[in-house]
N, C-alpha and C positions, 0 to 999 in steps of 0.2 A: 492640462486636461481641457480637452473642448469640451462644452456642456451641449445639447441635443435639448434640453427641457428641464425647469425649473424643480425640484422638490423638496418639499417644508415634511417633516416627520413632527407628528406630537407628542414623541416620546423618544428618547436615546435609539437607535436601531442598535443592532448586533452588525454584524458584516462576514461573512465569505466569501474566500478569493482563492482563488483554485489559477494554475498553471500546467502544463504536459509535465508526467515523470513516470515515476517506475507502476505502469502497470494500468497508468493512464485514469489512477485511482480518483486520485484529487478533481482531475477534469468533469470527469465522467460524474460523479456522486454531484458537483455543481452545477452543472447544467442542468441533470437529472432535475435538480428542487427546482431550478428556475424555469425549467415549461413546465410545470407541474403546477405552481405556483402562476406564472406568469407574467414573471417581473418583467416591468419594461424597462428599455434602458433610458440611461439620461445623460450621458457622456462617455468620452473615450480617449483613450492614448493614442496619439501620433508617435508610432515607432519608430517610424519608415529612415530613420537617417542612421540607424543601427544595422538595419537589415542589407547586407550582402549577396544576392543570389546566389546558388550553388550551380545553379541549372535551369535548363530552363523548357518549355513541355512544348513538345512537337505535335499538332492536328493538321492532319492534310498536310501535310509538310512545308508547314506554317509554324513560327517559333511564335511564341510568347513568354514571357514572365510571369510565372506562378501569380496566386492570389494573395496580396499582401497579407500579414497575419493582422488578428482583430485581436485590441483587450478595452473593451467593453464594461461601463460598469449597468447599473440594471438597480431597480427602486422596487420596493414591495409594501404594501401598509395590511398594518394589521394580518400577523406581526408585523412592526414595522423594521425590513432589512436593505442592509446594503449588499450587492454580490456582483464583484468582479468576475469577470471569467478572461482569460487571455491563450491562444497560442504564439501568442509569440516572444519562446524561450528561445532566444538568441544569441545573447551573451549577458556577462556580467552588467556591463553595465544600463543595459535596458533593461535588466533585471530590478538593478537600482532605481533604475527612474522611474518605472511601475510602484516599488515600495514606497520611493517616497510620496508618490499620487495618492496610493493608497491612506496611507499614515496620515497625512493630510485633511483627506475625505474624512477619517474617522475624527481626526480633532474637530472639523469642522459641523461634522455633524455630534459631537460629543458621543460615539457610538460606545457601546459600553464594554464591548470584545471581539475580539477578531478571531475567528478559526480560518485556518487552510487546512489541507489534512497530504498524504502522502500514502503511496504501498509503501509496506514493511520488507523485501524480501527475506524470506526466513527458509530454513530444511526442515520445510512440512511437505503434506499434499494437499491438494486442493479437496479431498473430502474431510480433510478438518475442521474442528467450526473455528472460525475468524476470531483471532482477538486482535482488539482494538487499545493499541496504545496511546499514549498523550506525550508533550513537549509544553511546558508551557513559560511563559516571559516572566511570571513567579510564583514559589511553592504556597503562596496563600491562594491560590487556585486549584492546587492538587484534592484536597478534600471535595470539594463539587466535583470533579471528574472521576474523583475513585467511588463517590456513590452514584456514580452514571455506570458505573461496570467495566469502567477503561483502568487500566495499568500503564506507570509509569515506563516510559519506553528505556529499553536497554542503552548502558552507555555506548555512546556510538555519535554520528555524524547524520545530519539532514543533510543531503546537498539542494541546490538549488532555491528558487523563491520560496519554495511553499515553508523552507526551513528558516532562510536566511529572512523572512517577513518576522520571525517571531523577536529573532536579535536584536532586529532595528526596533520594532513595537517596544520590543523593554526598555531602549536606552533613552524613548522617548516619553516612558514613563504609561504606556497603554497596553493594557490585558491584553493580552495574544496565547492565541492556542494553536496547536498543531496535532491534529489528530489522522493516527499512522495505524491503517489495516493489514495486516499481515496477509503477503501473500505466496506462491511457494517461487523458492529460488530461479528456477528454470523458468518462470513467467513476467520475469522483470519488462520485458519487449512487447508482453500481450496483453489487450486489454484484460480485465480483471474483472468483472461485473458485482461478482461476490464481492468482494473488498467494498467494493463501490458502495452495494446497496449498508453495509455493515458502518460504512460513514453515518451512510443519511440517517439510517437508524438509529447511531450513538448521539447527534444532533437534535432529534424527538426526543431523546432520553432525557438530553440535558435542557429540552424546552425551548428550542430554538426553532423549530421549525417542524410539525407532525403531518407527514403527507402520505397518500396511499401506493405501494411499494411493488403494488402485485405487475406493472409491468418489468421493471429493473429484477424480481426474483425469478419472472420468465428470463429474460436475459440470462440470468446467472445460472440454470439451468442448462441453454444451451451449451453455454461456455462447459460446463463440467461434462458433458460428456466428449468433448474435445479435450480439457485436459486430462481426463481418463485415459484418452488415446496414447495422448501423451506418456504418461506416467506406466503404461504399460510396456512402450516402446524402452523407457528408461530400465524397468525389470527385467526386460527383455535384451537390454544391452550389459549389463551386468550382470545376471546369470550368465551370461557365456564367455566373459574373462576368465581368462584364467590368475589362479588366488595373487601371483605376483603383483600382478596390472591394479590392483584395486588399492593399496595401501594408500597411497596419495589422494585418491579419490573418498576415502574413507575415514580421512581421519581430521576430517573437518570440523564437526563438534561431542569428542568425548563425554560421554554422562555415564552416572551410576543409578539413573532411574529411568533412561528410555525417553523419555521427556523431549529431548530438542534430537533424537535419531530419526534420522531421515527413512519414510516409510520403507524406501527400497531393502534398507539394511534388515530393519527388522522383519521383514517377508525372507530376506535370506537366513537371518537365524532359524524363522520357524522351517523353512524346507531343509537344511540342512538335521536339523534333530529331525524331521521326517527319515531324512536320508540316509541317518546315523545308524537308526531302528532295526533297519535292512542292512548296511551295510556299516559295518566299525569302524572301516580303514577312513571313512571321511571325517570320522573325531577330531584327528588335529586338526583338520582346517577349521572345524566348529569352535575347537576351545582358542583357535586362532582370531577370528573373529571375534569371540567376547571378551578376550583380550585388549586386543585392539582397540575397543570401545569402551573399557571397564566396564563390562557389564557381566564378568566372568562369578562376581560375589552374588548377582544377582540370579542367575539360572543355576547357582553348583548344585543346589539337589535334585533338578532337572537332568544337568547333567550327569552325573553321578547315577541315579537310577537306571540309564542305558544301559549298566554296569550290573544291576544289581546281580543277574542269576552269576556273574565271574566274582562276587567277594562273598 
């Protein structure tokens, strides 16, 4: 790490270190606290012997070489924090070399925890409210986190830095957290605002950092009425398969309470019992559907009353 400028903390700092990933979660929620704040920085990683161009950007039909990526780390007092931020997810092993910068930084400064955070992709929609899961380097941590209102994240896999920081943090014997906002499937590729701001929030919760939120909720604002577009176009592409086309597409996360059904479905259960009302002959596809989903135990005296004046 080159240093840029000296800093002495009078106290253990806390640390945040955000990387690009699904949803642009992690980035965005860090940066977000650091001009808010206005951490300055005080060193930074040389990547540059990792990075391979892919391409390269024509003006005036003039080439050049993109702008190298920056990981930056950044100083705050009182609170007193450390916060990384970096785009440059490149590969594995710059990947490495950032962790171990990091992990470093925090021994040296004795920092007393690390969070990154990460999107969740999940089969929600974006007008649900966000839950904010955890990962953390060990379960004597889980109690603070669960009375911050975060749940323990599903078995499953982090990929990238923002996961594999926690691995390295434990083997090294230092707190690490990793805290993962759920956001919907279809928007792994878009930024996320909502997730984002639902970071920064769960971070004030846990007393890390309490900053005023009202520009990042304009953000997420926008965003939802774009993914609204979105999620219409979706209803709109499956109401018009026909019932073959859907099984594969559908049967992705089975439940017996509705819980993890992805909104589209349950918009087609309810038009379908519309549809039923009027018309009988679309029954089996209906009791096909809640079949399908085990959710056939859950509507049978819904269903069944379609019936009622034939028994």
């Amino acid at each position: 790490m080159e240093l840029l400028r000296g800093t002495h903390f009078k106290s253990p700092p806390s640390m945040l270190a955000a990387w690009t990933g699904a949803g642009n979660v992690a980035i965005q929620a860090i940066d977000f606290l650091r001009k808010r704040i206005d951490a300055q920085p005080f060193g930074h990683l040389d990547l540059s012997r990792f990075i391979i161009p892919e391409s390269v950007l024509v003006q005036s039909g003039t080439v050049r070489f993109p702008d190298a990526p920056r990981s930056v780390f950044h100083h705050h007092y009182n609170p007193d924090l450390v916060i990384f931020e970096s785009n440059a997810h490149v590969g594995a092993q710059a990947d490495v070399e950032s962790i171990r910068a990091i992990l470093n930084v925090a021994h040296d400064f004795k920092a007393n925890r690390i969070y990154t955070a990460a999107g969740l992709p999940q089969p929600i929609s974006h007008s649900e409210e966000t839950r904010v899961f955890y990962a953390c380097s060990r379960a004597e941590l889980a109690p603070d986190l669960e009375r911050a209102g975060l749940s323990a994240m599903p078995d499953g896999t982090i990929a990238g830095p923002n996961g594999l920081l926690i691995g390295f943090a434990a083997a090294r014997g230092i707190d690490a957290v990793c805290l993962l906002a759920g956001i919907p499937a279809y928007a792994a590729d878009l930024p996320c605002p909502r997730a984002a701001l639902s970071i920064v929030e769960s971070l004030g919760r846990l007393g890390i950092i309490d900053v005023d939120t009202r520009e990042l909720q304009q953000e997420a604002l926008v965003a939802d009425e774009a993914f609204a577009q979105i999620e219409d176009r979706i209803r709109e592409f499956f109401s018009s398969q026909p019932e073959e086309h859907l099984p594969e597409m559908e049967e992705e996360q089975p439940s017996m309470d509705g819980e993890d059904i992805p909104k589209y479905v349950m918009d087609r259960i309810e038009r379908l019992f519309d549809e039923v009302k009027n018309d009988r002959s679309k029954a089996p596809e209906l009791k096909r559907v809640l079949d399908r989903w085990n959710l056939y135990d859950l509507y049978e005296n819904r269903f069944l009353d379609l019936f009622e004046d034939n028994r």
